[in-house]
N, C-alpha and C positions, 0 to 999 in steps of 0.2 A: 247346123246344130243336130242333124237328125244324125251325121256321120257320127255324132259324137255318146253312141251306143253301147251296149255289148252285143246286140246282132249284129252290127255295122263292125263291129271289132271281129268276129267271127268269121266276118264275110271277108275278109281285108287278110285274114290267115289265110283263110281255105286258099283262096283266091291267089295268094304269094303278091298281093299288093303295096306292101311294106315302101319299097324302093320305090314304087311310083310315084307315093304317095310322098313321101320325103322329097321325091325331084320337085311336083309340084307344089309344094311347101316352100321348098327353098327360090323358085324361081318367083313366086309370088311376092315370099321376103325381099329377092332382089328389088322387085318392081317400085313395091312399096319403099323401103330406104332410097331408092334414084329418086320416085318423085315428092319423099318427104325435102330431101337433101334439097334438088332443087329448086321446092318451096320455100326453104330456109334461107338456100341466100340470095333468092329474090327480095325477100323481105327484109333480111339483111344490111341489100347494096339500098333497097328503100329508104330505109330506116338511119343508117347512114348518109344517105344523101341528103333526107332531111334536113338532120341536124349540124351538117356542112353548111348549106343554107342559114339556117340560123346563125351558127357561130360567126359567117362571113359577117353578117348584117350586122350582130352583136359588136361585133370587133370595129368596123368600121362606125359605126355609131360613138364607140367611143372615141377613135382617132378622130375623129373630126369635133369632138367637144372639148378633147385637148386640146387641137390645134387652133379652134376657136381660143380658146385661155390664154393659149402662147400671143396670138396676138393682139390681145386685149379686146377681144369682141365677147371675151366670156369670161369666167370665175372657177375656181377651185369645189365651189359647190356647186356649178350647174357639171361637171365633172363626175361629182361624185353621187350627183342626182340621177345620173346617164347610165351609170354603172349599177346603181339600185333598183333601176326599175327596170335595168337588164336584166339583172338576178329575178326580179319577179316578174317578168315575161317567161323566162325561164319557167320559173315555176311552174306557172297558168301550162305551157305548153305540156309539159310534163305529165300534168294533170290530164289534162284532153287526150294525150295518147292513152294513158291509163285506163282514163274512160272509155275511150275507144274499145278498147281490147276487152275490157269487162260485157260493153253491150253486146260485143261479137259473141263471145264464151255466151251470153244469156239468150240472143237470136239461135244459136245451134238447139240448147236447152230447148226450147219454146218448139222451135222445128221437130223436134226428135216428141215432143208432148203433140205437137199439132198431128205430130202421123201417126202416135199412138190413138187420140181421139178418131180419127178418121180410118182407123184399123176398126175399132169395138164399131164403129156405124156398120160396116160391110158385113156385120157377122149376124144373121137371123135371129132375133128372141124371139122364143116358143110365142106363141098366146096365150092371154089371158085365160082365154078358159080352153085347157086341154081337152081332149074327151077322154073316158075313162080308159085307167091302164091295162089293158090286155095283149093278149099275144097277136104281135101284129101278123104272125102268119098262120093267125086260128080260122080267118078267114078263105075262101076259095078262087082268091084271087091271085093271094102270094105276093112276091117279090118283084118287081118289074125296072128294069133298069130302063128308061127311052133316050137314046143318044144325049149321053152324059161325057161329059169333056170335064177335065180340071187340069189345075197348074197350081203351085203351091204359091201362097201367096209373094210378092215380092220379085216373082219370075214370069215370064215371057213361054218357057218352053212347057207345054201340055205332058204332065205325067200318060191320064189319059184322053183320048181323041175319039170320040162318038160311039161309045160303045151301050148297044141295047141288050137288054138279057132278060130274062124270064124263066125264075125258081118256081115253079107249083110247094103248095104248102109239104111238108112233111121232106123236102128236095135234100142230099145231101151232094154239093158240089164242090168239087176239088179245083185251085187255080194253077195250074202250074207255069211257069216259063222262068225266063233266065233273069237274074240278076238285074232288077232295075224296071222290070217289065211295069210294074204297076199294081203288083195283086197287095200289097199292104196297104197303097193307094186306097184301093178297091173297096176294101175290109174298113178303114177309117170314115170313107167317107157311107157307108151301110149304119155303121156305129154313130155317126153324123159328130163326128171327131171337127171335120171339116163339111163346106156347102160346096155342091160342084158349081164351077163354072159358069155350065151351062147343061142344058137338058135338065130331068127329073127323075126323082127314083121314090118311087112309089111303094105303098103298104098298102095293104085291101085298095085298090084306085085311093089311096092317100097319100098325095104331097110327103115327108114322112118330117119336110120340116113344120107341119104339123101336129104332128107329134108327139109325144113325152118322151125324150131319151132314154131314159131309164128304162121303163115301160119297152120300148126298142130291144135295149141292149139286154132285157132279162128274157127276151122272149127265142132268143138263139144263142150259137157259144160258134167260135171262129177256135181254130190253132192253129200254130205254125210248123212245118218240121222241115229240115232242111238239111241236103244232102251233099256231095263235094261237088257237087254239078249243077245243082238248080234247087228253088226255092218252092214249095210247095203249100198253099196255104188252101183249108177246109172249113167252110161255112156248113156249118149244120143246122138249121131252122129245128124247133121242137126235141131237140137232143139233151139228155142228162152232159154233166162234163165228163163221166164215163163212159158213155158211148160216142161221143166228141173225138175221145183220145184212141177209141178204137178204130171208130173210120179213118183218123187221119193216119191210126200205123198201116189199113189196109191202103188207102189211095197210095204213101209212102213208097209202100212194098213193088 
């Protein structure tokens, strides 16, 4: 989802990524239609097989109740008693698959709720009692990254991988590198968008998932600027949004 941007659309120009992106589109469509296909006529030759099964059994049930009749070991109504509670054998079975298929559709349902609830568990709520809102880098401690890892949820591969760092208050610092590096990463998880991984990132020696976001996010201003070559992002601690857009043209420059 996050490709599905106007920076990420930006990047996919600049970049002349167009065609790549369509190849692996298309080959993944492949994938998908092979193992929907199939899935389908697995279930299919199933599902036909079943009711192969059944019709033999049906069928034969009744030949042998005629052939009872034919030779006077049966009646024209145990016949046609054989044949009615075929049809509602039938039925019943009909039903059972129906049901089947419905509890499936509802076990995915429940799955797809159960990992929803076990998503909102993983995600930190503030405390109860905050402490009050101020500028987290009004103190003399500043910024403190202590080898902090993350991976976006859902994924295996680490955006970032142990990285410490340390803004003194009033710091204006620039991220630069290529495409993918991690500096929006970086930036989100500061804003506490998302919880790392692992490690800590600190305000005044504060956890900062103790916190007030808010309170956070008013006490700095981040931009982005971005050139046909790499991605440049500027964390400015104590900065107006006008002097924000200044450093970022001078780091830019």
């Amino acid at each position: 989802m996050q490709a599905c941007t106007a920076s990420s659309a930006e990047e996919l120009r600049v970049y002349r990524l167009a065609a790549e992106i369509r190849d692996r589109h298309d080959d993944l469509l492949r994938q998908v239609t092979v193992t929907r296909g199939r899935a389908e006529r697995q279930s299919a030759l199933l599902v036909l097989s079943g009711w192969l099964v059944f019709a033999a059994g049906y069928l034969g049930g009744v030949l042998i109740s005629v052939q009872a009749a034919l030779r006077g070991h049966g009646s024209v109504g145990q016949v046609m008693l054989t044949v009615t509670l075929g049809a509602q054998l039938l039925g019943g079975v009909f039903g059972l698959v129906s049901l089947g298929q419905w509890l499936q559709q509802a076990m995915r349902a429940v799955g797809y709720y159960l990992w929803l609830v076990d998503r909102t568990k993983t995600v930190t709520p503030p405390p109860a009692a905050l402490p009050p809102a101020r500028a987290a880098f009004s103190a003399e401690r500043g910024l403190v990254l202590d080898h902090v890892s993350f991976a976006y949820p859902g994924t295996q591969t680490p955006i970032l991988r142990d990285v410490s760092l340390h803004l003194p208050p009033g710091a204006t610092v620039a991220i630069v590198g290529e495409n993918g590096a991690g500096k929006t990463t970086l930036i989100k998880l500061l804003y506490q968008m998302y919880a790392p991984s692992s490690g800590t990132i600190r305000f005044d020696g504060q956890d900062i998932a103790a916190l007030d976001p808010e309170a956070t996010r008013r006490s700095s201003r981040c931009g982005c600027r971005r050139t046909s070559w790499s991605t440049r992002a500027v964390c400015s601690p104590q900065s107006s949004r006008r002097q924000t857009m200044r450093s970022t043209s001078t780091c830019a420059c």
